[in-house]
N, C-alpha and C positions, 0 to 999 in steps of 0.2 A: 639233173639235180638228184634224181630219185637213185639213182646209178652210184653217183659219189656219197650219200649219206649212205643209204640202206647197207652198202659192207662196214663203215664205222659200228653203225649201229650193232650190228651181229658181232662185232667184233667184242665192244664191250661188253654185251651180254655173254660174251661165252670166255670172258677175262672175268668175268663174274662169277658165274657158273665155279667155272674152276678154283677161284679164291674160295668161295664157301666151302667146296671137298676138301681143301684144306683144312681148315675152321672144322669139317664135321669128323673128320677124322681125328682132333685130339679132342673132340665131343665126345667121339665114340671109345678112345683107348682112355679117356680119365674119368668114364662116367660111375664104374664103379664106386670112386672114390670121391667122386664131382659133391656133393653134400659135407667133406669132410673137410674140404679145401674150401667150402662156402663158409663153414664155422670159423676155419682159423683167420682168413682174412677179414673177419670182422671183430674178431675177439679181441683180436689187441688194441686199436683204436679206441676202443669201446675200456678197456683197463687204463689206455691213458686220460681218455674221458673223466672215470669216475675219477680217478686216483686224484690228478693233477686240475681236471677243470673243476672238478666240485670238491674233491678234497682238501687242496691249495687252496681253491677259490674262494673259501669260506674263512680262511685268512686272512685273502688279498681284497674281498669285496666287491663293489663295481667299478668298472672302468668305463672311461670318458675318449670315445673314439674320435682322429683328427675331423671331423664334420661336426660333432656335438651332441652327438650320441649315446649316450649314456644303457653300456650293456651291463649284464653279468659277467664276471670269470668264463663262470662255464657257456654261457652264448658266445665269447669270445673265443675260445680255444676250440668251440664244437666244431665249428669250418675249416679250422685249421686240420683238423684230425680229419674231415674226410674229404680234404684234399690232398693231405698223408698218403690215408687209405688208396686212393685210385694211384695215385705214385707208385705206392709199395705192390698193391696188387697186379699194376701195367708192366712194371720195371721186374718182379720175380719170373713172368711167365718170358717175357723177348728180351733177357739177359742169362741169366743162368741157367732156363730149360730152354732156349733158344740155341744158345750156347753145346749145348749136349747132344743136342739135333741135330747139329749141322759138324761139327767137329767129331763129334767122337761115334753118334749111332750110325752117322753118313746117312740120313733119311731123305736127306733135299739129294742126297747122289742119285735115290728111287727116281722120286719124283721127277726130276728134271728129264728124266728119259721117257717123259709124259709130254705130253702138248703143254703142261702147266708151266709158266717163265717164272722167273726170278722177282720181279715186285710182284707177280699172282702169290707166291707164297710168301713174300712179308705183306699182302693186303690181308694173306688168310691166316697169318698167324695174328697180326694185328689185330683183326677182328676177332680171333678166340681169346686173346689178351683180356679183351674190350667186355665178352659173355662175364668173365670174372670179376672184372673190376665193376661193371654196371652193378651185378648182384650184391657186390660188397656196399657200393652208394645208397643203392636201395634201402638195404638195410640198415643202415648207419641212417640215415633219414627216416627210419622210420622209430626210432630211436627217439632223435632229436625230437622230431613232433611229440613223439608220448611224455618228454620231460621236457614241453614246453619252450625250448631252446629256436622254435622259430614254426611260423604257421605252415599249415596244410599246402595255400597258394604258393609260399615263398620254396618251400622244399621240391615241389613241381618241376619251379623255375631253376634250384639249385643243382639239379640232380642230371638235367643236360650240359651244363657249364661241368661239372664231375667227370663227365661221359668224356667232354670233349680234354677235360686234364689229361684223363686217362690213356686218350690215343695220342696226346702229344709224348707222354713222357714212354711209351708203347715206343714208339717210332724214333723216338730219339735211343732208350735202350737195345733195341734191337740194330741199328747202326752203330752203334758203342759195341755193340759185341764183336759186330764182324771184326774187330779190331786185337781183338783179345786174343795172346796165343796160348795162355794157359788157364786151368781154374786159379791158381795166383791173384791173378792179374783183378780177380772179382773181389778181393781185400781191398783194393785202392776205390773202386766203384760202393761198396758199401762205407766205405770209410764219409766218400764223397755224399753219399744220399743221407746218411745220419749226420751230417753236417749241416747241410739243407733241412732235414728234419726240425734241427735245432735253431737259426738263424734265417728264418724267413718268415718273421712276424708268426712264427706259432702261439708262445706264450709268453712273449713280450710285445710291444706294439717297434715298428721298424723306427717310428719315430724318438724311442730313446735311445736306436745307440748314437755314439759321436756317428755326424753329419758325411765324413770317408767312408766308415763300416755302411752306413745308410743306403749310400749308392751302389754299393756291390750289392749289398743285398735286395736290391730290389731290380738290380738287371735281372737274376735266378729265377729258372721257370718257375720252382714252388713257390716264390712271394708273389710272381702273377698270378699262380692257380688260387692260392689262399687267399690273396686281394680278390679275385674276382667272385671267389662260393660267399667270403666274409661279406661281402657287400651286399649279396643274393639272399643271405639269412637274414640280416639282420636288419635289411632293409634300409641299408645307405647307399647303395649303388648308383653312380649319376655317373654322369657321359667319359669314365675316364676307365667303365667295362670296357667299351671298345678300346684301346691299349691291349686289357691284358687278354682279350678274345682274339686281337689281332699276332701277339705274340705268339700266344697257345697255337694259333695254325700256321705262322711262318715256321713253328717249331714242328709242327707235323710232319710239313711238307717236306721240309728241309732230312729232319730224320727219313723218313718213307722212300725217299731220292736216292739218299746218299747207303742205305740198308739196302736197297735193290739194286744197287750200280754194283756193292762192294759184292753180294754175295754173287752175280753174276762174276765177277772175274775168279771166284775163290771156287765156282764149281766148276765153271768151264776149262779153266786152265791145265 
């Protein structure tokens, strides 16, 4: 027994090992600038915040959520924006600087003439994805708490559910790339994500559009991601988390798979 476990075991430790040098190596070539890319992914969430959820909000009033919930404008659109955020902060880093890596700098060409394989370095880029997107949660939560938009405990609990956005739409982007054969092809991808931006219960509730729009939008991982932190804030969450937690990681898995198979035939070939 000790025979057959004990090489797995070593095995994944040093398939670990090797993701993290991934991971520390664009630690190490962006740390110059690591504090400057901390500000902008948080800055803009934080403009649609004030602008739209308190700005608008103080127009629109409060809203009465499908449970009977009666929030704020701005309680209501907060979650939404920092389930944005891990979106936008997952999907820049394993689509367009993924993208650059692997097509044009040939850096995975280095690597791969290293013991490191091919889902070792979508684990380690995913996981440097993840350094960015967490820090941007953080702070955007820590936000929300100072203006009241939801308590100490609940931001705790929000900020893992963020985490886990972040690596689904991580994994899903960085498989969407390998697919891409030009910068082009990143018009169609953002066209697609500010779409999503806009129609997944951001700053309308999914329950007003006609009842057809309804259901498409609520298959789209952002109306799970925003369903799930929305529920986490504002403390309506009851057993139908499990849905959009279970989707968030078939969505991992599924990207994580399909990014390590693709970029395996694209460098070996």
């Amino acid at each position: 027994m000790v025979g057959l476990v004990l090489p797995r075991l070593v095995n994944i430790a040093g398939a670990s090992r090797r993701s993290v040098s991934v991971a520390e190596r664009n630690v190490a070539a962006l740390k110059p600038v690591y504090w400057l890319l901390l500000a902008s992914g948080i800055v803009e969430p934080l403009l649609y915040l004030f602008s739209i959820g308190v700005g608008v909000g103080a127009l629109i009033g409060d809203l009465t959520l499908p449970g009977g919930a009666v929030v704020t404008y701005a309680a209501f659109v907060a979650p939404a924006m920092l389930a944005s955020s891990a979106m936008s902060g997952a999907l820049s880093e394993t689509t367009f600087n993924f993208f650059g890596k692997m097509k044009h700098m040939k850096l995975y060409d280095g690597v791969i003439a290293t013991p490191v394989r091919p889902f070792e370095i979508a684990l380690g880029e995913l996981g440097w994805a993840m350094l960015r997107g967490s820090a941007y949660s953080a702070g955007f939560l820590v936000v929300m708490v100072a203006m009241e938009l939801t308590t100490v405990a609940r931001a705790m609990v929000a900020f893992p559910a963020a985490v886990l956005v972040g690596f689904a739409f991580g994994a899903l982007g960085m498989a969407i790339s390998t697919f891409m054969r030009s910068w082009h092809d990143f018009d169609l991808l953002a066209s697609v994500q500010f779409a999503l931006f806009l129609f997944s219960g951001t700053f309308v509730p999914a329950q007003d559009y006609p009842t057809a729009l309804r259901w498409v939008i609520e298959a789209t991982p952002l109306y799970r991601a925003v369903h799930l932190i929305r529920g986490v804030s504002v403390g309506t969450a009851g057993s139908h988390w499990v849905l959009d937690v279970l989707y968030l990681l078939v969505a991992l898995v599924v990207g994580l798979l399909v990014a390590s198979r693709r970029m395996g035939r694209l460098l070996y070939k």
